[in-house]
N, C-alpha and C positions, 0 to 999 in steps of 0.2 A: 272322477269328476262327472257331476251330470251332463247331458250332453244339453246344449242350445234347444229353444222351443223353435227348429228349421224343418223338422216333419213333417207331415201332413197327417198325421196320428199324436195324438195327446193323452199320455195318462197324468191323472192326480189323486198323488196317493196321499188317505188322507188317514191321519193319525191324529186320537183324541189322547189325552194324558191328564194323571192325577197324581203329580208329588211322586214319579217314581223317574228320575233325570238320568243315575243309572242307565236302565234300564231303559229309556228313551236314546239314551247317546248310543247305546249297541245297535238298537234298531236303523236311528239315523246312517253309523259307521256302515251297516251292511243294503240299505238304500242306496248309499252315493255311491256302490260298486257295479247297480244292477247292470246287465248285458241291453242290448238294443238290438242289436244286429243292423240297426240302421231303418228301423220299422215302426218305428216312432219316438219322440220324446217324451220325456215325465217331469215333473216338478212333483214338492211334497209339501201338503197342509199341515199345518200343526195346531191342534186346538187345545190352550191349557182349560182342563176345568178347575183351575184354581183361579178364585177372583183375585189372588196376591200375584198372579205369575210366576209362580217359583219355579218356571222351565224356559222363562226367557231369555237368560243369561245361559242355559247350555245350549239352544237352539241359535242364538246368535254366534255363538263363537263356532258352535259347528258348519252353518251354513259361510262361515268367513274361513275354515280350516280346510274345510273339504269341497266348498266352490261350490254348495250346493244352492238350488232354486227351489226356497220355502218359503212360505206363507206363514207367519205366527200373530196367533190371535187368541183372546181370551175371553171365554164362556161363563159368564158367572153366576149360571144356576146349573148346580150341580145335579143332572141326569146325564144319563146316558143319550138318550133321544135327543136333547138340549145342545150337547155338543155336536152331536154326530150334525145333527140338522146344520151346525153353523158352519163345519168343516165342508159339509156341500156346498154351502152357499159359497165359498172363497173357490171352489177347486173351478178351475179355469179350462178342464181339459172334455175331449169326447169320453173319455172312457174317467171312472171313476174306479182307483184302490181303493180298498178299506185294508187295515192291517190294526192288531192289537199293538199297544205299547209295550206291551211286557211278553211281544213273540219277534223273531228275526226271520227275513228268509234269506236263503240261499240265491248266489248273485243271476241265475237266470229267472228266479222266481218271476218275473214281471214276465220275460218272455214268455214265457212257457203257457201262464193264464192269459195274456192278450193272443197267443198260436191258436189256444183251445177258443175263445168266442170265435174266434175266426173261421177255424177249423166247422166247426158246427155247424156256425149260422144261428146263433143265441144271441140272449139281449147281456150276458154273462155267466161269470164262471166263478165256482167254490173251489178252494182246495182244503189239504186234510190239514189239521194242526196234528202235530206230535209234539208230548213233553218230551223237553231238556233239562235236566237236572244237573245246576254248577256242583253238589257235591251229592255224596250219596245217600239216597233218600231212605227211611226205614221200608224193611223187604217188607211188611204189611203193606202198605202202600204201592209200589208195586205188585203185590200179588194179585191187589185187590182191583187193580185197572182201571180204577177211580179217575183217572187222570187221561187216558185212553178217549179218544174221540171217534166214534164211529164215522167211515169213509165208505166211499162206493165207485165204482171201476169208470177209467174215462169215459166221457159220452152217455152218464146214465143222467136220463134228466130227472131232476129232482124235485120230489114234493116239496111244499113249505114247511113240511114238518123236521125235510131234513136240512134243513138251511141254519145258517149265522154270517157272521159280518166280523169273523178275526181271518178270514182269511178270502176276497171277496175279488171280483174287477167285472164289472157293470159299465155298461152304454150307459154315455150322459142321457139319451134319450129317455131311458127307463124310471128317471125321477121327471126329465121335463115335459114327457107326453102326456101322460096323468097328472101332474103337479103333486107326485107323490112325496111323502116324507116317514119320518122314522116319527113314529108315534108318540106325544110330549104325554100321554096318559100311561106307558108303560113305562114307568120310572125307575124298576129294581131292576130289568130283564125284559127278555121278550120282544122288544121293540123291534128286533130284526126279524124275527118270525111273522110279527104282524104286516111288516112292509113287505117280504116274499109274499103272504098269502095274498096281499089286496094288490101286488106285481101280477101274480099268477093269473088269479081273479081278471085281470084284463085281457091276457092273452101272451105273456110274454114269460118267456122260457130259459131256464139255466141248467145246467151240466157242472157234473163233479168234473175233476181235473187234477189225476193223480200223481202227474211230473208238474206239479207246482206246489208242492208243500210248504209250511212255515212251521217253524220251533219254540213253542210255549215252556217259555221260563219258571219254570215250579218253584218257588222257595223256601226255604227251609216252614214259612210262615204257613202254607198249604201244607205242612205235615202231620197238622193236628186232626184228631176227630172231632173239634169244634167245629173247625172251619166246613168239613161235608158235609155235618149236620145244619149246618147255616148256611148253607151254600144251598141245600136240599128244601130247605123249608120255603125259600126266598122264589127256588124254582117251582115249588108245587104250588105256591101263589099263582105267579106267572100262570101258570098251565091252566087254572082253573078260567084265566081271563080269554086265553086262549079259544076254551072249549065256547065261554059264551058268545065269543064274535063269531068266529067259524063253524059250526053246531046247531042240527036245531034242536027243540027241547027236549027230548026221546033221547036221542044222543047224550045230551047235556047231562039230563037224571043218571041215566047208566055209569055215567062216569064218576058223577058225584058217589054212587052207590056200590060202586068198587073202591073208592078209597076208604069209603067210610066202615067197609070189612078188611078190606090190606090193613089199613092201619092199625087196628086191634089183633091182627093176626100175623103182621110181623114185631111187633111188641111180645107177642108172648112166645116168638121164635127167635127172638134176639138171644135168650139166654143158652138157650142146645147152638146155637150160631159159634159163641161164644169158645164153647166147648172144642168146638172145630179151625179154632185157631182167629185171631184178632185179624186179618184181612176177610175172611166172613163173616164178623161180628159187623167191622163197619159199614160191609156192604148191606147187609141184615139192617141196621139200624137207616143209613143212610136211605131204603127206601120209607122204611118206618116213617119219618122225620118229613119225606115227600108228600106219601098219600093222606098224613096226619095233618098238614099244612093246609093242603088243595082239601080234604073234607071240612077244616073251618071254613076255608075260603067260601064254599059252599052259601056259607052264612055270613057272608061279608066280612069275614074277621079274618085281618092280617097276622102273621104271630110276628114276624121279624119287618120292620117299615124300609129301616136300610139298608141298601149294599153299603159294604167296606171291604169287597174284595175283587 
Protein backbone atom coordinates (compact mmCIF):
# COMPACT_ATOMS: atom_id res chain seq x y z
CA UNK A 1 0.00 0.00 0.00
CA UNK A 2 1.10 3.61 -0.58
CA UNK A 3 2.26 5.12 2.16
CA UNK A 4 0.13 8.53 3.60
CA UNK A 5 1.26 12.04 2.01
CA UNK A 6 3.10 12.59 6.20
CA UNK A 7 6.68 13.25 4.59
CA UNK A 8 8.24 15.99 4.15
CA UNK A 9 9.32 14.69 0.64
CA UNK A 10 6.87 14.13 -2.17
CA UNK A 11 7.10 12.34 -5.24
CA UNK A 12 4.48 12.07 -8.17
CA UNK A 13 4.87 9.69 -10.49
CA UNK A 14 3.27 10.52 -13.41
CA UNK A 15 2.10 8.03 -16.06
CA UNK A 16 0.59 8.81 -19.55
CA UNK A 17 -1.45 5.93 -21.38
CA UNK A 18 -2.92 4.84 -24.61
CA UNK A 19 -5.40 1.78 -24.89
CA UNK A 20 -2.71 -0.51 -23.31
CA UNK A 21 -4.77 -1.34 -19.54
CA UNK A 22 -2.77 -4.49 -19.47
CA UNK A 23 0.03 -3.27 -19.46
CA UNK A 24 -0.93 -0.19 -17.30
CA UNK A 25 -2.27 -2.60 -14.33
CA UNK A 26 1.47 -4.32 -14.28
CA UNK A 27 2.79 -1.06 -13.96
CA UNK A 28 0.20 0.27 -11.33
CA UNK A 29 0.63 -3.52 -9.29
CA UNK A 30 4.48 -2.89 -9.08
CA UNK A 31 4.09 1.16 -8.13
CA UNK A 32 1.91 0.33 -4.99
CA UNK A 33 4.93 -1.89 -3.69
CA UNK A 34 7.63 0.80 -4.14
CA UNK A 35 10.16 0.96 -0.78
CA UNK A 36 10.19 4.43 1.10
CA UNK A 37 12.47 3.74 3.79
CA UNK A 38 10.53 6.40 5.36
CA UNK A 39 12.22 9.48 3.12
CA UNK A 40 9.23 10.42 1.57
CA UNK A 41 5.94 9.82 0.19
CA UNK A 42 4.54 9.26 -3.47
CA UNK A 43 1.12 9.34 -5.06
CA UNK A 44 0.59 8.46 -8.83
CA UNK A 45 -0.91 10.55 -11.98
CA UNK A 46 -2.54 8.86 -14.59
CA UNK A 47 -3.21 10.69 -17.74
CA UNK A 48 -5.45 8.53 -20.35
CA UNK A 49 -4.78 9.96 -23.95
CA UNK A 50 -7.79 8.48 -24.92
CA UNK A 51 -10.72 11.00 -25.09
CA UNK A 52 -13.15 7.66 -24.41
CA UNK A 53 -11.22 6.80 -21.25
CA UNK A 54 -10.82 3.35 -21.76
CA UNK A 55 -8.27 3.11 -18.59
CA UNK A 56 -10.72 4.50 -16.03
CA UNK A 57 -12.38 1.67 -14.99
CA UNK A 58 -8.77 -0.24 -14.48
CA UNK A 59 -7.29 2.68 -12.60
CA UNK A 60 -10.32 2.87 -10.29
CA UNK A 61 -10.49 -0.50 -9.28
CA UNK A 62 -6.89 -0.51 -8.87
CA UNK A 63 -6.51 2.40 -6.82
CA UNK A 64 -9.63 0.91 -4.60
CA UNK A 65 -7.67 -2.80 -4.63
CA UNK A 66 -4.31 -1.74 -3.83
CA UNK A 67 -5.19 1.56 -1.61
CA UNK A 68 -3.39 3.42 -3.92
CA UNK A 69 -3.28 7.55 -4.16
CA UNK A 70 -3.87 8.34 -7.95
CA UNK A 71 -4.93 11.05 -9.75
CA UNK A 72 -6.94 9.97 -13.15
CA UNK A 73 -7.44 12.34 -15.75
CA UNK A 74 -8.15 12.56 -19.37
CA UNK A 75 -6.12 14.31 -22.28
CA UNK A 76 -7.98 14.51 -25.35
CA UNK A 77 -5.51 15.69 -27.87
CA UNK A 78 -3.47 12.89 -28.59
CA UNK A 79 0.47 13.91 -28.39
CA UNK A 80 2.70 13.01 -26.35
CA UNK A 81 3.74 16.57 -25.06
CA UNK A 82 -0.20 17.18 -24.72
CA UNK A 83 -0.34 14.47 -22.04
CA UNK A 84 2.78 14.63 -20.41
CA UNK A 85 2.10 18.55 -19.99
CA UNK A 86 -1.32 17.63 -18.26
CA UNK A 87 0.11 14.95 -15.94
CA UNK A 88 2.37 17.75 -14.59
CA UNK A 89 0.01 19.94 -14.17
CA UNK A 90 -2.10 17.40 -11.46
CA UNK A 91 1.17 16.04 -9.92
CA UNK A 92 1.04 17.53 -6.42
CA UNK A 93 4.53 16.60 -5.18
CA UNK A 94 8.50 18.27 -5.02
CA UNK A 95 9.86 15.86 -7.00
CA UNK A 96 8.23 14.59 -10.25
CA UNK A 97 8.37 10.64 -11.77
CA UNK A 98 8.06 10.13 -15.26
CA UNK A 99 7.74 6.28 -16.04
CA UNK A 100 6.44 4.70 -19.48
CA UNK A 101 3.13 2.74 -19.44
CA UNK A 102 4.35 -0.17 -21.06
CA UNK A 103 7.84 -0.33 -18.54
CA UNK A 104 7.71 -1.66 -14.61
CA UNK A 105 10.23 -1.08 -12.04
CA UNK A 106 11.61 -2.84 -9.50
CA UNK A 107 10.19 -2.06 -5.91
CA UNK A 108 13.12 0.20 -4.82
CA UNK A 109 13.20 1.84 -8.17
CA UNK A 110 11.80 5.19 -6.50
CA UNK A 111 14.38 4.99 -3.85
CA UNK A 112 17.17 4.55 -5.33
CA UNK A 113 16.50 7.61 -8.14
CA UNK A 114 15.24 9.94 -5.31
CA UNK A 115 19.20 8.46 -3.09
CA UNK A 116 20.82 9.50 -6.44
CA UNK A 117 19.34 13.50 -6.84
CA UNK A 118 20.22 13.52 -3.34
CA UNK A 119 23.23 11.92 -3.42
CA UNK A 120 24.66 14.50 -6.22
CA UNK A 121 23.12 17.57 -5.61
CA UNK A 122 21.02 17.72 -9.15
CA UNK A 123 17.93 19.07 -10.30
CA UNK A 124 17.35 14.96 -11.31
CA UNK A 125 18.04 11.67 -12.22
CA UNK A 126 17.74 9.03 -15.48
CA UNK A 127 17.78 5.58 -15.18
CA UNK A 128 18.55 2.73 -17.79
CA UNK A 129 15.52 1.07 -19.44
CA UNK A 130 16.05 -2.63 -20.23
CA UNK A 131 13.69 -4.78 -22.56
CA UNK A 132 11.55 -7.57 -21.11
CA UNK A 133 10.34 -10.06 -23.26
CA UNK A 134 6.91 -12.09 -21.95
CA UNK A 135 7.79 -14.64 -24.41
CA UNK A 136 10.60 -15.44 -26.74
CA UNK A 137 11.46 -12.99 -29.14
CA UNK A 138 12.99 -14.06 -32.72
CA UNK A 139 17.16 -14.35 -32.17
CA UNK A 140 17.50 -11.48 -35.07
CA UNK A 141 16.20 -9.26 -32.89
CA UNK A 142 18.14 -9.84 -30.26
CA UNK A 143 21.24 -10.06 -32.03
CA UNK A 144 20.48 -7.01 -33.46
CA UNK A 145 20.17 -4.93 -30.00
CA UNK A 146 17.56 -2.80 -31.58
CA UNK A 147 15.82 -2.93 -28.42
CA UNK A 148 18.94 -2.14 -26.21
CA UNK A 149 19.11 1.48 -24.71
CA UNK A 150 22.26 2.91 -24.28
CA UNK A 151 23.33 3.83 -20.26
CA UNK A 152 26.04 5.52 -18.64
CA UNK A 153 27.77 4.92 -15.12
CA UNK A 154 26.38 6.64 -11.87
CA UNK A 155 27.16 10.20 -11.37
CA UNK A 156 27.87 10.81 -15.14
CA UNK A 157 26.05 13.95 -15.89
CA UNK A 158 24.43 14.09 -18.84
CA UNK A 159 24.17 15.81 -22.04
CA UNK A 160 20.63 16.38 -23.68
CA UNK A 161 21.41 14.32 -26.12
CA UNK A 162 21.48 11.70 -23.79
CA UNK A 163 18.25 12.06 -21.96
CA UNK A 164 14.28 10.62 -22.19
CA UNK A 165 11.43 10.65 -19.98
CA UNK A 166 10.67 6.50 -19.65
CA UNK A 167 12.59 6.48 -17.00
CA UNK A 168 12.98 10.06 -15.10
CA UNK A 169 12.66 11.84 -11.36
CA UNK A 170 13.09 15.64 -11.39
CA UNK A 171 12.83 18.64 -8.73
CA UNK A 172 9.38 20.19 -9.00
CA UNK A 173 11.50 23.10 -9.21
CA UNK A 174 12.98 22.25 -12.67
CA UNK A 175 9.53 22.88 -14.49
CA UNK A 176 8.46 25.81 -12.13
CA UNK A 177 11.59 28.01 -12.00
CA UNK A 178 11.59 28.43 -15.78
CA UNK A 179 7.90 27.74 -16.44
CA UNK A 180 9.12 24.98 -18.48
CA UNK A 181 7.10 22.33 -20.42
CA UNK A 182 7.35 19.53 -22.80
CA UNK A 183 7.04 20.94 -26.18
CA UNK A 184 3.16 20.74 -27.89
CA UNK A 185 5.29 21.23 -31.40
CA UNK A 186 7.17 17.89 -31.13
CA UNK A 187 4.17 15.69 -31.60
CA UNK A 188 5.75 12.23 -32.85
CA UNK A 189 9.05 12.35 -30.45
CA UNK A 190 11.46 14.39 -29.09
CA UNK A 191 9.79 16.45 -26.82
CA UNK A 192 11.77 15.25 -24.02
CA UNK A 193 15.05 15.90 -25.53
CA UNK A 194 13.78 19.41 -26.19
CA UNK A 195 12.91 20.07 -22.51
CA UNK A 196 16.44 18.60 -21.17
CA UNK A 197 18.23 20.90 -23.75
CA UNK A 198 16.29 24.24 -22.75
CA UNK A 199 16.55 22.59 -18.64
CA UNK A 200 20.35 22.42 -19.40
CA UNK A 201 20.38 25.72 -21.30
CA UNK A 202 19.50 27.31 -17.92
CA UNK A 203 21.74 25.86 -15.73
CA UNK A 204 20.45 22.80 -14.22
CA UNK A 205 21.87 19.53 -14.13
CA UNK A 206 21.17 15.56 -14.22
CA UNK A 207 23.06 12.24 -13.71
CA UNK A 208 22.56 8.73 -15.05
CA UNK A 209 21.56 6.46 -12.10
CA UNK A 210 22.36 2.98 -12.64
CA UNK A 211 20.72 1.13 -9.34
CA UNK A 212 17.45 2.42 -10.68
CA UNK A 213 16.35 0.68 -13.67
CA UNK A 214 12.89 0.05 -15.23
CA UNK A 215 11.87 -3.00 -17.63
CA UNK A 216 10.44 -2.09 -21.14
CA UNK A 217 7.66 -4.59 -22.25
CA UNK A 218 8.66 -5.71 -26.03
CA UNK A 219 5.72 -7.28 -27.60
CA UNK A 220 5.41 -9.64 -29.86
CA UNK A 221 3.98 -6.35 -31.95
CA UNK A 222 7.70 -4.82 -31.89
CA UNK A 223 9.02 -7.98 -33.78
CA UNK A 224 8.56 -6.86 -37.02
CA UNK A 225 10.95 -5.04 -39.46
CA UNK A 226 8.13 -2.63 -40.12
CA UNK A 227 7.85 -1.49 -36.80
CA UNK A 228 12.09 -0.30 -36.78
CA UNK A 229 11.60 0.89 -40.04
CA UNK A 230 8.67 3.20 -38.71
CA UNK A 231 10.06 3.69 -35.74
CA UNK A 232 13.46 4.98 -37.62
CA UNK A 233 11.84 7.31 -39.91
CA UNK A 234 9.47 8.91 -37.22
CA UNK A 235 12.91 9.44 -35.29
CA UNK A 236 15.17 10.93 -38.07
CA UNK A 237 12.20 13.55 -38.40
CA UNK A 238 12.62 14.31 -34.85
CA UNK A 239 16.42 14.63 -35.20
CA UNK A 240 16.35 16.87 -37.85
CA UNK A 241 14.08 19.27 -35.62
CA UNK A 242 16.35 18.75 -33.16
CA UNK A 243 19.42 19.89 -35.03
CA UNK A 244 17.55 23.16 -36.06
CA UNK A 245 16.70 24.39 -32.49
CA UNK A 246 19.99 23.49 -31.00
CA UNK A 247 22.50 24.10 -33.93
CA UNK A 248 23.82 26.74 -35.66
CA UNK A 249 23.66 26.79 -39.63
CA UNK A 250 27.32 25.29 -40.25
CA UNK A 251 26.38 22.50 -37.97
CA UNK A 252 22.90 22.24 -39.31
CA UNK A 253 24.16 21.84 -43.29
CA UNK A 254 26.73 19.06 -42.15
CA UNK A 255 24.35 17.16 -40.83
CA UNK A 256 21.77 17.56 -43.37
CA UNK A 257 24.82 16.52 -45.79
CA UNK A 258 25.60 13.30 -43.93
CA UNK A 259 22.32 11.89 -44.25
CA UNK A 260 21.90 12.91 -47.50
CA UNK A 261 25.19 10.29 -48.50
CA UNK A 262 24.30 7.61 -45.46
CA UNK A 263 21.23 7.19 -46.95
CA UNK A 264 22.04 6.27 -50.55
CA UNK A 265 25.01 4.32 -49.13
CA UNK A 266 23.28 2.29 -46.59
CA UNK A 267 20.60 1.50 -49.38
CA UNK A 268 23.05 0.03 -51.44
CA UNK A 269 24.70 -1.90 -48.45
CA UNK A 270 21.48 -3.35 -47.28
CA UNK A 271 21.74 -6.12 -49.77
CA UNK A 272 25.84 -7.74 -48.70
CA UNK A 273 23.96 -6.71 -45.00
CA UNK A 274 21.60 -9.09 -45.90
CA UNK A 275 23.95 -11.75 -46.91
CA UNK A 276 25.46 -11.68 -43.29
CA UNK A 277 22.60 -12.67 -41.72
CA UNK A 278 18.81 -10.83 -41.03
CA UNK A 279 19.82 -8.98 -37.60
CA UNK A 280 22.43 -6.86 -39.88
CA UNK A 281 20.05 -6.53 -42.56
CA UNK A 282 17.71 -4.79 -40.16
CA UNK A 283 20.14 -3.00 -38.51
CA UNK A 284 21.59 -1.90 -42.22
CA UNK A 285 18.17 -0.84 -43.17
CA UNK A 286 17.10 0.63 -39.93
CA UNK A 287 19.72 3.28 -40.28
CA UNK A 288 18.82 3.53 -44.05
CA UNK A 289 15.14 4.34 -43.15
CA UNK A 290 16.79 7.22 -40.41
CA UNK A 291 19.19 9.34 -42.43
CA UNK A 292 16.53 8.81 -45.38
CA UNK A 293 13.91 10.52 -43.20
CA UNK A 294 16.08 13.34 -41.55
CA UNK A 295 17.44 14.16 -45.46
CA UNK A 296 13.70 14.78 -46.48
CA UNK A 297 13.28 16.45 -43.39
CA UNK A 298 15.86 18.69 -44.66
CA UNK A 299 13.06 19.86 -47.08
CA UNK A 300 10.31 19.98 -44.76
CA UNK A 301 8.89 16.74 -45.83
CA UNK A 302 7.58 14.34 -43.13
CA UNK A 303 7.55 10.69 -44.57
CA UNK A 304 5.52 9.11 -41.62
CA UNK A 305 2.99 11.98 -39.58
CA UNK A 306 1.99 9.37 -36.86
CA UNK A 307 3.25 7.63 -33.94
CA UNK A 308 1.37 4.30 -33.35
CA UNK A 309 3.89 2.87 -31.23
Amino acid sequence: MIPSVTAPEHVSVCVCTYRRNQLLEWLLRNLAVQRTDGLFAYSVVVVDNDAEGGARDTVARLAADLGMDVTYSIEPERTIPAARNHAVRLARGNYIGIIDDDEFPPPDWLLKMYEGVRTFAVDGALGPVHPFFVQTPPAWLVKSRLCELPSWRTGTLLHWSQTRTGNVLLKREVFDRHGLVFDPRFKTGGTDQEFFRQAMARGCRFVAVQEGPVYEVVPPARWTRRYWIKRAMVNGFNAKRYAARGMNWTRRTVLALKSMIAAPAYALATPLCACLGQHRFIQCAEKGAYHFSRAFATFGVELWKWRDF
